[in-house]
N, C-alpha and C positions, 0 to 999 in steps of 0.2 A: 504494500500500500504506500504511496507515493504521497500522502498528505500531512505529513507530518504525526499518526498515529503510531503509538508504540505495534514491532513486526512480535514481539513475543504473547503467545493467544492470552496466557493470564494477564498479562498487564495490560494487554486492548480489551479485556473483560471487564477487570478494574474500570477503565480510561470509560470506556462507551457505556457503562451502568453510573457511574458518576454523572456522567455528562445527561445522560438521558433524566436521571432524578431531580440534576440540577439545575437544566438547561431547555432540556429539548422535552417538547409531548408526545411525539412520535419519532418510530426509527426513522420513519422518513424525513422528517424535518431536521434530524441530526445528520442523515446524510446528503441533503442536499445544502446545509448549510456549509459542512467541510469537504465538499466536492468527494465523499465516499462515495463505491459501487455497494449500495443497500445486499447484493446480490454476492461479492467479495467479501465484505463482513461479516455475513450470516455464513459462509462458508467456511471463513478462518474461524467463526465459534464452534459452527457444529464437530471440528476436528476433534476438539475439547470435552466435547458433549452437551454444547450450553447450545440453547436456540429461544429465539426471540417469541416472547409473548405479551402479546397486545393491551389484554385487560391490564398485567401489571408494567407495562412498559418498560422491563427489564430482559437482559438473558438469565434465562435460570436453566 
């Protein structure tokens, strides 16, 4: 990921659950704000085993 997001999946899990509690309402509005692929991110989590869910706006 080319946008200044940390490349290791725990620390972009950290980064992107921060950011979405803190910042953003939707994954999508987090990723089109730091020019992420929604579609890139949910693929570097699912490695991990985390995947995104809506109602609580985090990866768990």
């Amino acid at each position: 990921m080319q946008n200044g997001l940390p490349k290791d999946p725990m620390i972009l899990l950290s980064v992107a659950n921060t950011k979405l509690r803190d910042y953003y309402p939707t994954l999508d509005a987090l990723c089109e704000d730091l020019g992420v692929s929604k579609k890139e991110l949910e693929e570097k989590l699912e490695q991990i085993g985390y995947e995104y869910v809506e109602e609580e706006n985090q990866f768990v």
